[in-house]
PDB file of the backbone (N, CA, C, O) and the ligand in Angstrom, with CONECT records:
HET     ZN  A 101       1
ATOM      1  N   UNK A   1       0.843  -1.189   0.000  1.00  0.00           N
ATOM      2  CA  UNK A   1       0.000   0.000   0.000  1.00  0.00           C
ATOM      3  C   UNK A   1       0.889   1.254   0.000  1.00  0.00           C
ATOM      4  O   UNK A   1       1.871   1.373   0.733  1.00  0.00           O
ATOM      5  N   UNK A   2       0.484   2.152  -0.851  1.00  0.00           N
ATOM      6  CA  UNK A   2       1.116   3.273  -0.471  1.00  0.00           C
ATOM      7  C   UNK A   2       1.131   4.203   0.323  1.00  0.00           C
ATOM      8  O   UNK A   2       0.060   4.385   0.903  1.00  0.00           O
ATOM      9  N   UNK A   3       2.391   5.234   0.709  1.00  0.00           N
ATOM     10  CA  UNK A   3       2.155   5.776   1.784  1.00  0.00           C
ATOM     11  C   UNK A   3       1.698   7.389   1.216  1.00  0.00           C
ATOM     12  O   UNK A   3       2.407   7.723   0.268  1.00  0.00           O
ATOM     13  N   UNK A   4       0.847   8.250   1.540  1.00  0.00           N
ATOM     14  CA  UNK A   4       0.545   9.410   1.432  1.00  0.00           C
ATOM     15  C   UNK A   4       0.996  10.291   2.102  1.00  0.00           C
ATOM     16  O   UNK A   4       1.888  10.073   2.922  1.00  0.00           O
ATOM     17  N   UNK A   5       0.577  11.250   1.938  1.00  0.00           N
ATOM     18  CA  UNK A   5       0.901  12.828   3.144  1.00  0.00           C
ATOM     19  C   UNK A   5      -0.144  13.894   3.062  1.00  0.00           C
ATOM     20  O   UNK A   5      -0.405  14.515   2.032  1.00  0.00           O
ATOM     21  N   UNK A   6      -0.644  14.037   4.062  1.00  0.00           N
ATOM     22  CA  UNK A   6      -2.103  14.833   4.415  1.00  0.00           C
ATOM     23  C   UNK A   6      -1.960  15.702   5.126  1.00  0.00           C
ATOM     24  O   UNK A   6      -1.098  15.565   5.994  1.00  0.00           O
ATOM     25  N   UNK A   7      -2.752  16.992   5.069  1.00  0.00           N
ATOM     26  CA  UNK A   7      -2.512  18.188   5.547  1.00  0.00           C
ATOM     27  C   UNK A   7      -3.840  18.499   6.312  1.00  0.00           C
ATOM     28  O   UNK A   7      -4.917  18.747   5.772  1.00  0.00           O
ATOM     29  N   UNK A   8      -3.622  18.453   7.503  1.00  0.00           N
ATOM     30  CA  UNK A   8      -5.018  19.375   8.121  1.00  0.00           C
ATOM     31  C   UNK A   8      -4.938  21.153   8.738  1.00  0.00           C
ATOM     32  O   UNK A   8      -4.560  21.716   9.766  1.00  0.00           O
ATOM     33  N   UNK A   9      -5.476  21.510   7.557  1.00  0.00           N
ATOM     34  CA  UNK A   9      -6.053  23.021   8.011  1.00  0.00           C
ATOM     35  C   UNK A   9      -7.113  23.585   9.489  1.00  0.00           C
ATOM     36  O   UNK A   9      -7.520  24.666   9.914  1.00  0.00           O
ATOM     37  N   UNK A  10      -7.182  22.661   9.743  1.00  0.00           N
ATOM     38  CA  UNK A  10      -7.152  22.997  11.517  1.00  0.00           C
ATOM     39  C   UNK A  10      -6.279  23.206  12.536  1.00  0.00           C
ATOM     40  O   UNK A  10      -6.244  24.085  13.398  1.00  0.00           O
ATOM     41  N   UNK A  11      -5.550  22.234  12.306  1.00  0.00           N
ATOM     42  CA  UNK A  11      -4.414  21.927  13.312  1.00  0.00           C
ATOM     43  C   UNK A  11      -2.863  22.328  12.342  1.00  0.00           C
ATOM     44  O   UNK A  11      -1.655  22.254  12.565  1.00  0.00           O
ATOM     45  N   UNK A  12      -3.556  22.680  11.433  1.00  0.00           N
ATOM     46  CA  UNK A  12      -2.049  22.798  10.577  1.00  0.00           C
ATOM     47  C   UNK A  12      -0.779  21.712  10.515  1.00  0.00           C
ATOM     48  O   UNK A  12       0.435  21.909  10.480  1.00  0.00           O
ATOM     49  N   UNK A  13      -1.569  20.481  10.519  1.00  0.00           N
ATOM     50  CA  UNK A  13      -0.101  19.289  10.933  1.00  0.00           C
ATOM     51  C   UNK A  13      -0.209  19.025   9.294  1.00  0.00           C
ATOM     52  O   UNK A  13      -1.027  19.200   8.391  1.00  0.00           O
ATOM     53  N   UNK A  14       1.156  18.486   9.479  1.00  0.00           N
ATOM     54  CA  UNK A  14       0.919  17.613   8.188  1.00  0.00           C
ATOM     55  C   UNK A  14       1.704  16.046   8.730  1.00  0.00           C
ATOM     56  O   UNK A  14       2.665  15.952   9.492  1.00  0.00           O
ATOM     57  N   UNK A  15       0.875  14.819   8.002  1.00  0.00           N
ATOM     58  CA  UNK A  15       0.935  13.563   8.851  1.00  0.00           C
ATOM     59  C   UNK A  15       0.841  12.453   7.856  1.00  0.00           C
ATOM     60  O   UNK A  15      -0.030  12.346   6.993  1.00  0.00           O
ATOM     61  N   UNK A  16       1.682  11.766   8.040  1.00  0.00           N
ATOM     62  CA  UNK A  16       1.491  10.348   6.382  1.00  0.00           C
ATOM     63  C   UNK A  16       0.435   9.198   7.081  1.00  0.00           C
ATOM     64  O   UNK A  16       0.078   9.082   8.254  1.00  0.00           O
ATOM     65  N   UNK A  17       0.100   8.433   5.921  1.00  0.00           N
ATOM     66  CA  UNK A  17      -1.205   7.400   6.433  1.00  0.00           C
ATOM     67  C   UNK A  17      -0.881   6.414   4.857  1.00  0.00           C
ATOM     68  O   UNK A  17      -0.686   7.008   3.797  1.00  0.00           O
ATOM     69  N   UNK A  18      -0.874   5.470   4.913  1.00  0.00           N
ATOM     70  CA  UNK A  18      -0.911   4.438   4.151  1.00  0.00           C
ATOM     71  C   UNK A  18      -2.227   4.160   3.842  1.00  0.00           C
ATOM     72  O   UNK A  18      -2.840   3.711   4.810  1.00  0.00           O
ATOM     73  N   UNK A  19      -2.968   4.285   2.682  1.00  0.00           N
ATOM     74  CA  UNK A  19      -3.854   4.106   1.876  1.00  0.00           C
ATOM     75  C   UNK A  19      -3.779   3.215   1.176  1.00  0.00           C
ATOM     76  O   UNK A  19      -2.617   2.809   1.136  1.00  0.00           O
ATOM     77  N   UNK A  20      -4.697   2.446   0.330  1.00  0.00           N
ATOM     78  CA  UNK A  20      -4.916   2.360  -1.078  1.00  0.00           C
ATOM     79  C   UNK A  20      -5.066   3.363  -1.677  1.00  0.00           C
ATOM     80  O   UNK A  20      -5.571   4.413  -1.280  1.00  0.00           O
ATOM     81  N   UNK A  21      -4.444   2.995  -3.131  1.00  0.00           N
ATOM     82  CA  UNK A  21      -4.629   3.982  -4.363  1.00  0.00           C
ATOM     83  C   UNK A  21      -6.207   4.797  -4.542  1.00  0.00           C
ATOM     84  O   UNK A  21      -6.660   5.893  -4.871  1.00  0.00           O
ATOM     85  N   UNK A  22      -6.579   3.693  -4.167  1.00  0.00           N
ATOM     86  CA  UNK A  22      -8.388   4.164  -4.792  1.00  0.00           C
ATOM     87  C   UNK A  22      -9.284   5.446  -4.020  1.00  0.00           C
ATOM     88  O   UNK A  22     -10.143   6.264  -4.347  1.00  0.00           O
ATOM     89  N   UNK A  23      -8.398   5.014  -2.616  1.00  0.00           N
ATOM     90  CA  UNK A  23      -8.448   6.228  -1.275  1.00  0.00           C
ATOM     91  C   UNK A  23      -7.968   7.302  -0.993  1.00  0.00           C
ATOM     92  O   UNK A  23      -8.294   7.927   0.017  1.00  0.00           O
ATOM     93  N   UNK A  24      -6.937   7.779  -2.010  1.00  0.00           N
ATOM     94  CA  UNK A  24      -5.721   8.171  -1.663  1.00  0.00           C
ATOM     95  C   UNK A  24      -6.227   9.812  -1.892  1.00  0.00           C
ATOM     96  O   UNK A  24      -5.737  10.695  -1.188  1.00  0.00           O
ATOM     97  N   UNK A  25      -7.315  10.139  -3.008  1.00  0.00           N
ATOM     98  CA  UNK A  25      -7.494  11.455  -2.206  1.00  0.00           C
ATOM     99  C   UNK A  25      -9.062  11.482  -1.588  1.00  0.00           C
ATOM    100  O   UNK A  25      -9.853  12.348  -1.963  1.00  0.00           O
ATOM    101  N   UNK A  26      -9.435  10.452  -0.608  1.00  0.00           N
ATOM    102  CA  UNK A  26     -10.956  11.050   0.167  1.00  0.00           C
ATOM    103  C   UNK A  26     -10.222  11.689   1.385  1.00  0.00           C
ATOM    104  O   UNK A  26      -9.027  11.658   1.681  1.00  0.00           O
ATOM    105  N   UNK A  27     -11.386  12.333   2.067  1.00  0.00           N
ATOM    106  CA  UNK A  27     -10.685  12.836   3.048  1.00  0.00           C
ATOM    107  C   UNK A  27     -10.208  11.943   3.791  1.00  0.00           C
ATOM    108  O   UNK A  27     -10.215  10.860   3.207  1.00  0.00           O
ATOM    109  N   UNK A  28      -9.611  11.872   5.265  1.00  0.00           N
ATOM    110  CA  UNK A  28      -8.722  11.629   6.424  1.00  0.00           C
ATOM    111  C   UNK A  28      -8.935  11.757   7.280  1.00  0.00           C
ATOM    112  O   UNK A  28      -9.094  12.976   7.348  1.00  0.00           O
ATOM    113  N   UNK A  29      -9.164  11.214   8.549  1.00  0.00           N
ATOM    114  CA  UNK A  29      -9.195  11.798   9.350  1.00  0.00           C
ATOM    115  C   UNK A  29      -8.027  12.076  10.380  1.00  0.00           C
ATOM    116  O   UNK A  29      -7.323  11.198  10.879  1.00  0.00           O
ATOM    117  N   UNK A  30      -7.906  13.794  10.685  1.00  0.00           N
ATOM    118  CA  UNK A  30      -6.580  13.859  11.024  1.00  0.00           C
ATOM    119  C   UNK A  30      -5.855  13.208  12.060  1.00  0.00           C
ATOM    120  O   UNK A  30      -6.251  13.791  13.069  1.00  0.00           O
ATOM    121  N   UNK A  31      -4.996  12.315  12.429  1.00  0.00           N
ATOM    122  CA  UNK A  31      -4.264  12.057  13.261  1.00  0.00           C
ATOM    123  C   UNK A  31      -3.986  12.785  14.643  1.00  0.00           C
ATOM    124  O   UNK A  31      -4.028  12.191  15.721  1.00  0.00           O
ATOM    125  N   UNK A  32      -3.688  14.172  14.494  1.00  0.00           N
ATOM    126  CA  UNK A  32      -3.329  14.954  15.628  1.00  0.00           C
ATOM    127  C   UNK A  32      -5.109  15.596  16.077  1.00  0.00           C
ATOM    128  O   UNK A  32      -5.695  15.262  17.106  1.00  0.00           O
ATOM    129  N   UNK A  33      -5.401  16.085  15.531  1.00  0.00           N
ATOM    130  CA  UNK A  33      -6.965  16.618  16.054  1.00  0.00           C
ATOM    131  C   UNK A  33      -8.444  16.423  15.651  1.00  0.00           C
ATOM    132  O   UNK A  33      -9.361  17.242  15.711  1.00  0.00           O
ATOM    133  N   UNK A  34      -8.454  15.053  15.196  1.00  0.00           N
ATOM    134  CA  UNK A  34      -9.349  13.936  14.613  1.00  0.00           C
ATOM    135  C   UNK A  34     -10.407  14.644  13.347  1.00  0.00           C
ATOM    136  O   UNK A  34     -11.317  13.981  12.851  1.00  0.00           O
ATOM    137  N   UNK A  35     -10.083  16.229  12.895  1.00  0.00           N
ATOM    138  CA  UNK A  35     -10.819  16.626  12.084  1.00  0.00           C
ATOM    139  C   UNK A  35     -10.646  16.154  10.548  1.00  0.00           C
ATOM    140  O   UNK A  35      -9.571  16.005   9.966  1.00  0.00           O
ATOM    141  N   UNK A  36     -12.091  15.928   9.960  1.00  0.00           N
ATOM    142  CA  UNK A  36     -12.103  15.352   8.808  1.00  0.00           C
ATOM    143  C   UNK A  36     -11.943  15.885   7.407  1.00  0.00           C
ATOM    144  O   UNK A  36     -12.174  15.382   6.307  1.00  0.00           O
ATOM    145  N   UNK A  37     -11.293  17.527   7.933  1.00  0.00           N
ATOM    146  CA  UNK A  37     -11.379  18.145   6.638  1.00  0.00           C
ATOM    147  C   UNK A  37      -9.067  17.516   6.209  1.00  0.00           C
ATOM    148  O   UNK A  37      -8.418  18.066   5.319  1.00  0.00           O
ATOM    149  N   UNK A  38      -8.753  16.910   6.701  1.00  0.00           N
ATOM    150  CA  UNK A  38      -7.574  16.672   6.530  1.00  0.00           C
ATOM    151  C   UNK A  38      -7.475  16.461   4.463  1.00  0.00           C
ATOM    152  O   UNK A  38      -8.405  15.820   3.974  1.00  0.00           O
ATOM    153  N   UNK A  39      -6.640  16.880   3.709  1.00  0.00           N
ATOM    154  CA  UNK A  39      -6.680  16.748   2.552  1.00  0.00           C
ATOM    155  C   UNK A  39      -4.892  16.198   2.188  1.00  0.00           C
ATOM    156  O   UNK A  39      -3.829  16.500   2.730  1.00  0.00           O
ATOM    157  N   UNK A  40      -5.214  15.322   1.078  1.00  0.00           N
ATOM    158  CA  UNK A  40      -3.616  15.026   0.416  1.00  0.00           C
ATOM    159  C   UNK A  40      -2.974  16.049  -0.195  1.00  0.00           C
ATOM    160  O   UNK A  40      -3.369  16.811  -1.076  1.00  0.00           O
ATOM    161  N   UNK A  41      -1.827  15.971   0.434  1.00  0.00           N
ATOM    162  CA  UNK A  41      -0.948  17.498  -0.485  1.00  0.00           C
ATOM    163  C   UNK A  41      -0.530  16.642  -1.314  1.00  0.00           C
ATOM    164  O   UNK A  41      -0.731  15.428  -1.309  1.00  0.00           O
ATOM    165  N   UNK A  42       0.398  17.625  -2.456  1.00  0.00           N
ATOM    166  CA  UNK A  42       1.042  16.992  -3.760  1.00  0.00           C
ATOM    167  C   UNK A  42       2.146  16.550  -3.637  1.00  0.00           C
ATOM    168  O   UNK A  42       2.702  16.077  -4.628  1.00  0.00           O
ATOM    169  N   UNK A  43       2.669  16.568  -2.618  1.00  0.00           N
ATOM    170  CA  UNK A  43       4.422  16.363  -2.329  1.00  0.00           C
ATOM    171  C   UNK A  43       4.153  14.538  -2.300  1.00  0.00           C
ATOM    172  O   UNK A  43       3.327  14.128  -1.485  1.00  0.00           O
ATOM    173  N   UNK A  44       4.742  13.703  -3.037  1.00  0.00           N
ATOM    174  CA  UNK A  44       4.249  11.970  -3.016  1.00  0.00           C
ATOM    175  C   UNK A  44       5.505  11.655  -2.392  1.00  0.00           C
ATOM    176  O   UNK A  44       5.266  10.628  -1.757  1.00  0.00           O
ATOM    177  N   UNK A  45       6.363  11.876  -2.267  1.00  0.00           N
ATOM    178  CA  UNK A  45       7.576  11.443  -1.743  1.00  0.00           C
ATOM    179  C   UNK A  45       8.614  11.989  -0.634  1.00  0.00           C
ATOM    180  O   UNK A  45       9.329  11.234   0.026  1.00  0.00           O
ATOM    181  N   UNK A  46       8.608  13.494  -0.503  1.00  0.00           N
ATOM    182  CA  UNK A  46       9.596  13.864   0.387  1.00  0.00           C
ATOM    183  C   UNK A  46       9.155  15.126   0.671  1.00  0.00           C
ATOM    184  O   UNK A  46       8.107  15.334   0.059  1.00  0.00           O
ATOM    185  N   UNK A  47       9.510  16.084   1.351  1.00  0.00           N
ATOM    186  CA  UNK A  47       8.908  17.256   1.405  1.00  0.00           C
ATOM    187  C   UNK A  47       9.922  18.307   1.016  1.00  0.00           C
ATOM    188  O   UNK A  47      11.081  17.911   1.144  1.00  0.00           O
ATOM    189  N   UNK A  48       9.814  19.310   0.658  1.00  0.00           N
ATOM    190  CA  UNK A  48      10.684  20.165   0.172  1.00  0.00           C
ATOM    191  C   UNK A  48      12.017  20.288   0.600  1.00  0.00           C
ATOM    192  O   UNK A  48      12.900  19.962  -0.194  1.00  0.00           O
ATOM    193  N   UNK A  49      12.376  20.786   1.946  1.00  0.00           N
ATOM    194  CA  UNK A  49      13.660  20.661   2.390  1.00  0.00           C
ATOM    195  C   UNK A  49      14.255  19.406   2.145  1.00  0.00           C
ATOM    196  O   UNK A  49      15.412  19.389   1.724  1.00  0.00           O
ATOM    197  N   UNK A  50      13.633  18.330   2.348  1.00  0.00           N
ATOM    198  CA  UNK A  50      14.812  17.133   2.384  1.00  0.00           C
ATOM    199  C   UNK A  50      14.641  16.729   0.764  1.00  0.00           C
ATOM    200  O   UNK A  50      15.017  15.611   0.409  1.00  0.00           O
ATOM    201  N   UNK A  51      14.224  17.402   0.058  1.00  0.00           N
ATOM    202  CA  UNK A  51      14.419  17.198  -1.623  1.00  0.00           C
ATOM    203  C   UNK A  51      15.121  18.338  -2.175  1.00  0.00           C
ATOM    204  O   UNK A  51      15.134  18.421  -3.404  1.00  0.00           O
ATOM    205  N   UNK A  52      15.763  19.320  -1.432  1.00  0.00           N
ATOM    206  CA  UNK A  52      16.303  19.934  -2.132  1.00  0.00           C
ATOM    207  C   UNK A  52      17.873  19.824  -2.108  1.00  0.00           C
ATOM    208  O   UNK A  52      18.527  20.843  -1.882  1.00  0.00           O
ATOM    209  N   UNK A  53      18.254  19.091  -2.246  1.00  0.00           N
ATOM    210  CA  UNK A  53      19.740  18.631  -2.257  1.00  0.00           C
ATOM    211  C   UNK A  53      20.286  17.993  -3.182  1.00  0.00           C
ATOM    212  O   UNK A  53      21.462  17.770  -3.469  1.00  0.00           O
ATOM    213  N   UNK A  54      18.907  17.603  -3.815  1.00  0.00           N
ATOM    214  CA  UNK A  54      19.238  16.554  -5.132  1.00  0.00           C
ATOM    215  C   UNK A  54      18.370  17.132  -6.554  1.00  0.00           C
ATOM    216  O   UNK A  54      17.707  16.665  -7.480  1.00  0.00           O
ATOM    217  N   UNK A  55      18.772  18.232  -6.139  1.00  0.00           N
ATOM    218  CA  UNK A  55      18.056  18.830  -7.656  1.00  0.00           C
ATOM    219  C   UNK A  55      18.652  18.396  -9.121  1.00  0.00           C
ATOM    220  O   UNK A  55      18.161  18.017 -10.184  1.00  0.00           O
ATOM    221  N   UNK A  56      19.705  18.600  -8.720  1.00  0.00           N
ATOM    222  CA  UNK A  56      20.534  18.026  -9.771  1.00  0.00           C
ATOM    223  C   UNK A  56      21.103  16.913 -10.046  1.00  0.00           C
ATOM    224  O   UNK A  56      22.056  16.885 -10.824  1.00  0.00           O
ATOM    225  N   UNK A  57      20.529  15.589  -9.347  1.00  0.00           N
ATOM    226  CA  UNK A  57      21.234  14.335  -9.503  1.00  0.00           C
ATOM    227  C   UNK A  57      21.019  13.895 -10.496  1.00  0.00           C
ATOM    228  O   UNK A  57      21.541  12.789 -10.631  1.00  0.00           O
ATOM    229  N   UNK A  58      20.304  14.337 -11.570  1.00  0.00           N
ATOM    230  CA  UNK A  58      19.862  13.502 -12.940  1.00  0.00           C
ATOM    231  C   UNK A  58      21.158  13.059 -13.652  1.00  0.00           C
ATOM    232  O   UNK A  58      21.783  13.868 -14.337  1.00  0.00           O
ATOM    233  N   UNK A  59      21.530  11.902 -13.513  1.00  0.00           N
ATOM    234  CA  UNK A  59      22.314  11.089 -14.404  1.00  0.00           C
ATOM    235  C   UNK A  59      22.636  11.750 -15.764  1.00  0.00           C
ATOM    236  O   UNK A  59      21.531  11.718 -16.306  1.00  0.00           O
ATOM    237  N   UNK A  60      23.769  12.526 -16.936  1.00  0.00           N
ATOM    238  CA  UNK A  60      23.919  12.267 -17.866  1.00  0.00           C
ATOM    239  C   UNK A  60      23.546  11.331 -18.890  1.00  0.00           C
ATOM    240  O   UNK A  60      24.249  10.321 -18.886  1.00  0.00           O
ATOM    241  N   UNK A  61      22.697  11.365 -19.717  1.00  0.00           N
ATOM    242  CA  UNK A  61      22.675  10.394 -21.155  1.00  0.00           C
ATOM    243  C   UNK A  61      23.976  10.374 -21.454  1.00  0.00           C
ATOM    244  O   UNK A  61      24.786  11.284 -21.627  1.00  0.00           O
ATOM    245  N   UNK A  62      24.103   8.713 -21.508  1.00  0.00           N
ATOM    246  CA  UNK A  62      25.819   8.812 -22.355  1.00  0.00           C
ATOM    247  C   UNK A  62      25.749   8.386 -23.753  1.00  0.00           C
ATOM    248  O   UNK A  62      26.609   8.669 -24.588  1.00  0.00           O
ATOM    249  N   UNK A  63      24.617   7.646 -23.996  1.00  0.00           N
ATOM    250  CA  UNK A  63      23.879   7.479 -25.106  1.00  0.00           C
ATOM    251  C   UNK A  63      23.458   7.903 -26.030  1.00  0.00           C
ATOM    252  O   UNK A  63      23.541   7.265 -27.079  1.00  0.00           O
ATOM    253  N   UNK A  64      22.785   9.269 -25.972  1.00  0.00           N
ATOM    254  CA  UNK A  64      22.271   9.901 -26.472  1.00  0.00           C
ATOM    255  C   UNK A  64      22.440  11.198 -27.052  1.00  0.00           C
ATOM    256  O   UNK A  64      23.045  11.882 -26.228  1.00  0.00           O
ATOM    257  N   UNK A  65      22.180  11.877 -28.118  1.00  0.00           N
ATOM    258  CA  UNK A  65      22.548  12.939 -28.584  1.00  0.00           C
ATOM    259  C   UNK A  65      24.179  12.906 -29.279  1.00  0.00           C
ATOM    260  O   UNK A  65      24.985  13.630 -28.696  1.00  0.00           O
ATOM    261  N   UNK A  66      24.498  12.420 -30.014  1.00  0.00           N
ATOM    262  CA  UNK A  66      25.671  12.386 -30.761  1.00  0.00           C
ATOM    263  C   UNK A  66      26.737  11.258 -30.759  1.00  0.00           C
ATOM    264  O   UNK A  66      27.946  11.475 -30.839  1.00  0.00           O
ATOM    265  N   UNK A  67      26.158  10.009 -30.658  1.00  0.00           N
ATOM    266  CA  UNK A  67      26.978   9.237 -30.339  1.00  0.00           C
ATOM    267  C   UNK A  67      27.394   8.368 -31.645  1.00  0.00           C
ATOM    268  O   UNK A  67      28.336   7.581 -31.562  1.00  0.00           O
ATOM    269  N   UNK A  68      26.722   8.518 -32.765  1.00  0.00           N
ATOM    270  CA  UNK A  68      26.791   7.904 -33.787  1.00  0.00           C
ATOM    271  C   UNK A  68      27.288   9.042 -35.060  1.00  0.00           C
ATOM    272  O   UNK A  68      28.338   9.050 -35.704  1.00  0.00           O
ATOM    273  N   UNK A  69      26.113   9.965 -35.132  1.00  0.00           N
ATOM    274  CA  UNK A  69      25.850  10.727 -35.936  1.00  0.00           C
ATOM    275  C   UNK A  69      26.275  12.105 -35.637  1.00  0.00           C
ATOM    276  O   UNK A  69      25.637  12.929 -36.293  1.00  0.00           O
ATOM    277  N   UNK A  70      27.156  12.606 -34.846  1.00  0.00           N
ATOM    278  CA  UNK A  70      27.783  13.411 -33.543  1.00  0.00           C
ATOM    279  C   UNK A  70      28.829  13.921 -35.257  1.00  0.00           C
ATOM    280  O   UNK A  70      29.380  14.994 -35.012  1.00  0.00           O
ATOM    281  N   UNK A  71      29.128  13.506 -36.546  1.00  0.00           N
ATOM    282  CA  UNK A  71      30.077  13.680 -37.119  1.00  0.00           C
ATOM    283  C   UNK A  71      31.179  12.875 -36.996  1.00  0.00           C
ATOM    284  O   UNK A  71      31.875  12.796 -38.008  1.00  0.00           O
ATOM    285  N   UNK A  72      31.629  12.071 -35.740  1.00  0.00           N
ATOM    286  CA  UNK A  72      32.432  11.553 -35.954  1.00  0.00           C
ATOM    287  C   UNK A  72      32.907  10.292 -36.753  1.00  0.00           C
ATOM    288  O   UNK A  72      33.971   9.963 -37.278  1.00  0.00           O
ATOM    289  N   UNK A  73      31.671   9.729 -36.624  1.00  0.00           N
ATOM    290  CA  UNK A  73      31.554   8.111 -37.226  1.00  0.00           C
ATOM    291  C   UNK A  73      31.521   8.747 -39.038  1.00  0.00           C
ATOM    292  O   UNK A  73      32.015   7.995 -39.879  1.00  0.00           O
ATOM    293  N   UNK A  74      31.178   9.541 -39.315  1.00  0.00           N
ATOM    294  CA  UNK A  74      31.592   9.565 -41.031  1.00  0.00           C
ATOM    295  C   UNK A  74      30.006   9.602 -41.759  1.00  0.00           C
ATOM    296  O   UNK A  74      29.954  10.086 -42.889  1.00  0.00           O
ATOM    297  N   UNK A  75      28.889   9.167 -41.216  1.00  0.00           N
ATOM    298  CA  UNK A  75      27.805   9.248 -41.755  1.00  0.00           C
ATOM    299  C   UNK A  75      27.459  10.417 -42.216  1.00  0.00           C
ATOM    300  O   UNK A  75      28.016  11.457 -41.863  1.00  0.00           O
ATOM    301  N   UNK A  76      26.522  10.360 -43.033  1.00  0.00           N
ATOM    302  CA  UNK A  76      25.880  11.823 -43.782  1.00  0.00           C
ATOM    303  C   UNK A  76      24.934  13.031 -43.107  1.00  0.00           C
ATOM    304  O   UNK A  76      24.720  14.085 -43.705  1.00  0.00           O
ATOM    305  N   UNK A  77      24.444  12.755 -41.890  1.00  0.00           N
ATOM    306  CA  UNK A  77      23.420  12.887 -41.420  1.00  0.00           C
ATOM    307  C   UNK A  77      23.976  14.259 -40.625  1.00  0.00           C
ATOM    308  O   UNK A  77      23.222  14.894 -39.888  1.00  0.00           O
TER     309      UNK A  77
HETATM  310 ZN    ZN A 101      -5.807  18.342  12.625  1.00  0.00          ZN2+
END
């Protein structure tokens, strides 16, 4: 099951809950102050601070973009 992250505008917490997919945006009920207006934020994985460190980890294509047809190999293209 996956895990979510829900925000309640009462209590202002924000709190994860393992759902099903099919559940994943009804409401919640909140954890810290049992109100039911709790809603899923968009963050699916990490929350801002601890994702911002890896903004830039995207791997290089080493593949791609000139590896054939780059001019060196002699083709026409
Ligand atoms: Zn609450």
């Amino acid at each position: 099951m996956p895990m979510y992250e829900y925000y309640c505008p009462d209590c202002h917490t924000k709190f994860e809950a393992l759902r099903p997919m099919s559940q994943a945006d009804e409401a919640i009920a909140c954890k810290q102050c049992e109100s039911d207006r709790a809603t899923r934020t968009l963050s699916l994985f990490a929350t801002f601070s601890r994702d911002s460190n890896r903004v830039s980890s995207q791997p290089a294509p080493s593949n791609f973009g000139g590896g054939c047809c780059g001019g060196a190999c002699g083709c026409s293209h």
